[in-house]
N, C-alpha and C positions, 0 to 999 in steps of 0.2 A: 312782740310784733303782731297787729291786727292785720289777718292774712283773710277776715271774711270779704268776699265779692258781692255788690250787690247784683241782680240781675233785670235786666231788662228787654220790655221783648218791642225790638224796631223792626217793624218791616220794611224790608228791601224792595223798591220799586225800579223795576228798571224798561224800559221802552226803543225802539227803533230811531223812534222820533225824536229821541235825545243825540242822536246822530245823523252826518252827511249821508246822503242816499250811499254814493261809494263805497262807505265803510259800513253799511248797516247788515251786508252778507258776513262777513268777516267777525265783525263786532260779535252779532248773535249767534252762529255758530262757537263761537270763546266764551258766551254768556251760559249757555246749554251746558256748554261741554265743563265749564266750570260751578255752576249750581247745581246741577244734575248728572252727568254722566258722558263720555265722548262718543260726541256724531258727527255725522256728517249731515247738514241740510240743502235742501233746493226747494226756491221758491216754486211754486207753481206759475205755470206758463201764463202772459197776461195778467198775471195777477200784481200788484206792487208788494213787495217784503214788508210786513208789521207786524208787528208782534210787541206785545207789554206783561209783562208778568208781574206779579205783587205777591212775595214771599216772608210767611209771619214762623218767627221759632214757634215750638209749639212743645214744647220741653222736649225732648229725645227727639221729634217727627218735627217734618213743616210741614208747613197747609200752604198751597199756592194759589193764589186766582190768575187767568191764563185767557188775557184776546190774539186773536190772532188772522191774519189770512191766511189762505189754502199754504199750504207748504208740507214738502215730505220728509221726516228724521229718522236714519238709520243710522245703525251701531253694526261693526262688524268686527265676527272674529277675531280674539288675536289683540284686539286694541288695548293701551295702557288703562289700568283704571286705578284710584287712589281711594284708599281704604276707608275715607269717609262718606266716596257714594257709593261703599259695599250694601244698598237698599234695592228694596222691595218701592214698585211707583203703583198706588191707588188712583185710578182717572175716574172720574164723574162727567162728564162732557153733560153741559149746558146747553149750548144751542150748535147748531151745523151736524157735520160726520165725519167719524173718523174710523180708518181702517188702523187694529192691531195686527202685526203678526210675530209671532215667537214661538217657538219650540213645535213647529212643524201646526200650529194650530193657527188660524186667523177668528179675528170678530169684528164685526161692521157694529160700531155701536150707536143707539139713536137717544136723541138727548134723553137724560135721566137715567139711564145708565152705566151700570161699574163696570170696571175692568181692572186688573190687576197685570204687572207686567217685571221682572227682574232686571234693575240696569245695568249692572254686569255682563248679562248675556246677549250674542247678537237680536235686534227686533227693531222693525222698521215700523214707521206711523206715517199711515199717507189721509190728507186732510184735503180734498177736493175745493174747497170752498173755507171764507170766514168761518170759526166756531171759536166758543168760550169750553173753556174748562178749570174743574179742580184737580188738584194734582197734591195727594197725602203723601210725602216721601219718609218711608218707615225703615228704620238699620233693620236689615237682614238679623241680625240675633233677636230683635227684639218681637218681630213679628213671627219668627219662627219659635220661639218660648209660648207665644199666644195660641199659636194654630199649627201643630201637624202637619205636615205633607204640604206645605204653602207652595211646594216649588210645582206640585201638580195644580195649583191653582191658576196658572199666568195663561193669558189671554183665554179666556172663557167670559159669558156673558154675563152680566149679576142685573136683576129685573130689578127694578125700585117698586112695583105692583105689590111685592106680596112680603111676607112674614118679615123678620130681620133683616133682612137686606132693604125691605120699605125704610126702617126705622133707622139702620146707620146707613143710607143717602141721604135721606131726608137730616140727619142730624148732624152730618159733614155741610151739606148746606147751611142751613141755620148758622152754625159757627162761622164757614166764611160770609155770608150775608151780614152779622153783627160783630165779625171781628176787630171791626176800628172803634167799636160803639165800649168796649168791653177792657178794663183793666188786665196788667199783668195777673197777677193772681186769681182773676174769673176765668181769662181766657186760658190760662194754663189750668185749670181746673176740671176742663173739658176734655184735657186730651186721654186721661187715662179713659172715658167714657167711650171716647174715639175709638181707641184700639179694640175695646170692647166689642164693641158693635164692629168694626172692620174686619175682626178676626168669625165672627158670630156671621156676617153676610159671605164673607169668603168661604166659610166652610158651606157653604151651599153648593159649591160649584166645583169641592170637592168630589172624583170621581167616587162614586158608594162602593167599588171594590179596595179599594186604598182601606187600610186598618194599621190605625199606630197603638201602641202603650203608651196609657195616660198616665202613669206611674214614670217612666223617666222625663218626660217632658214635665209632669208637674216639680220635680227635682228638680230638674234645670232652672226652672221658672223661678223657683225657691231660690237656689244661688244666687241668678243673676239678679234676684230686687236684692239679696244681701249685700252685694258687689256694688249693684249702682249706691244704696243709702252708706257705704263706707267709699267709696274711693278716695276721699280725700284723708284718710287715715293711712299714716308712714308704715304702720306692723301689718298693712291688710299683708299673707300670703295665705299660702296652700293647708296652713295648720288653722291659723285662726277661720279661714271660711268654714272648713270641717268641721270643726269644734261649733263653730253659732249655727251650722244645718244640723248637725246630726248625720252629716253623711261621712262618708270615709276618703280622705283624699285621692285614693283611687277610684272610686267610683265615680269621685266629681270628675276627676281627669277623664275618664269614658264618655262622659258625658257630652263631654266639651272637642274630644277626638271626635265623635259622631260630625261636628260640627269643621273637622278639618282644623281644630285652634288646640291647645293649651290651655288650662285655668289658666295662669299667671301673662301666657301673652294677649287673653281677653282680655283682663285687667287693664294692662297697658295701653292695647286698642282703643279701651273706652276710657281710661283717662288723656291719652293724647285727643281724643276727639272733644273731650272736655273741656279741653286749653284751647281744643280753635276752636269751639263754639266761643268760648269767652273774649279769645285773640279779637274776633269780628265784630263783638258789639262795642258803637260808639262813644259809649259811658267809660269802657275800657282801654279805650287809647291810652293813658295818660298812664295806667297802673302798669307799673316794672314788667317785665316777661317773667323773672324770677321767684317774683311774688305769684302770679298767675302757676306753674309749672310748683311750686310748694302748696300751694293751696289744694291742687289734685292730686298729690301725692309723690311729687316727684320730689327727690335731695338732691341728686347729681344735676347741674344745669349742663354741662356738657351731654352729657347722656342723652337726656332730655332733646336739647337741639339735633343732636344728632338722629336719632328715633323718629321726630317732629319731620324732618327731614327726607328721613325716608318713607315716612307713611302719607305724606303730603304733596313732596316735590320741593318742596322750599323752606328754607328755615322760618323760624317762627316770628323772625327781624323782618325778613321778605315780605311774609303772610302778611302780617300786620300793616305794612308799610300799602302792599295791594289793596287791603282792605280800606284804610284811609283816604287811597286816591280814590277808591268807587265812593265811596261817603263824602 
């Protein structure tokens, strides 16, 4: 049985204007809180509700381009979140302002500058006026493997002015500015660059008292690319990672405690995230669920659904089926 997948990267366009005024609060608050993370929004007074968003995969991360009028989005304690927008949100704001706040910090940002912000945790964005933005949504493991102390990074200011942080705006621009113009394999090409430079700008604005060990974070680092180039391998477990690091099963397991997980229910995490990145692209309608869930490493399909289920909210039948109506 040929269980390889091709891949393809569609971007998801989705707009206000594709909807009744009535249903356009509604609609994009379920759009947010389904592409991104749950909030609540309010338009700005006087203002009419619009907003258009354009979301490109971008292998692990997306890259979003974002118009929009004045409107404010908060998240509050306590609220459900589902384990695929357990990420880290990169903002670039283009043109307008926008206020962040989180973790007791705010920042008023003026176009061309970063901001980093966790969507997990409560944090409100208040946008006075029209503004455009980007918006790089990074999994939390993957951006925490790149950079130390990320979680001291969120809402603080990043200048586009000067050293590395000039270099990854300026080159999160660029990509989205050429990304319709650019094949799957160019454009996915760029993104380990991305992270590069994102973790390389972010750590600017880490506080200079903060001091981690680059010694376990480079470990970690080491697993997890081992993990992501095998998940679709049935024997990956606890012996076999060990064994291709050179690290010791316990120690991996340390490692990944730091992190509140498991080696093995990482695994899991990111091959269920694997099936619904695949579940949603429209090339993949057609290919079996079964095939999909073997291809990442799953043999149980019950299991599988059930897992799928809980780390999403809906079966992978559901998922699919949502997905085809927005397409």
């Amino acid at each position: 049985m040929d269980t390889s997948l091709p891949h393809h990267n569609e971007p998801l366009f989705l707009s206000t204007a594709q909807q009744p005024i009535h249903r356009r609060h509604d609609w994009l608050q379920h759009i947010i809180s389904q592409e991104y993370t749950h909030v609540a929004i309010k338009a700005v007074r006087d203002m009419p509700l619009f907003n258009e968003m354009t979301i490109y995969p971008w292998q692990d991360m997306r890259l979003s381009t974002i118009r929009s009028n004045g409107i404010t989005i908060q998240r509050q304690r306590g609220e459900c979140r589902n384990a695929s927008q357990d990420a880290y949100f990169a903002v670039i704001l283009l043109s307008g302002q926008y206020l962040l706040e989180q973790h007791g910090r705010e920042v008023f940002l003026q176009p061309g500058e970063m901001a980093l912000y966790d969507a997990t945790s409560p944090h409100r964005i208040h946008c006075p006026g029209p503004f455009s933005k980007l918006i790089v949504s990074i999994p939390r493991a993957l951006l925490r493997s790149h950079l130390a102390g990320v979680e001291h990074c969120t809402a603080r200011r990043i200048s586009p002015e000067l050293g590395m942080s000039a270099i990854g705006t300026h080159f999160i621009r660029s990509a989205a500015q050429h990304a319709n113009s650019l094949n799957l394999p160019q454009f996915n090409s760029l993104a380990p660059q991305a992270l590069a430079l994102l973790a390389a700008s972010l750590a600017s604005a880490r506080p200079d008292h903060i001091h981690y060990g680059r010694s376990r974070s480079a470990s970690l680092h080491r697993v997890r690319q081992f993990i992501e180039e095998h998940l679709h391998d049935h024997d990956l477990d606890s012996s076999l990672i060990a064994a291709a690091t050179g690290l010791s099963a316990r120690y991996i397991n340390s490692l990944f405690a730091d992190e509140g997980l498991s080696l093995m229910r990482y695994v899991w995490q990111r091959r269920l995230e694997k099936c619904r990145q695949t579940l949603r692209q429209p090339a993949q309608h057609g290919q079996a669920i079964a095939t999909i869930a073997f291809h990442w490493g799953f043999i149980d399909q019950a299991h599988f659904s059930r897992s799928f289920k809980q780390a999403f909210g809906v079966s992978p039948r559901a998922y699919r089926a949502q997905q085809c109506r927005s397409d």
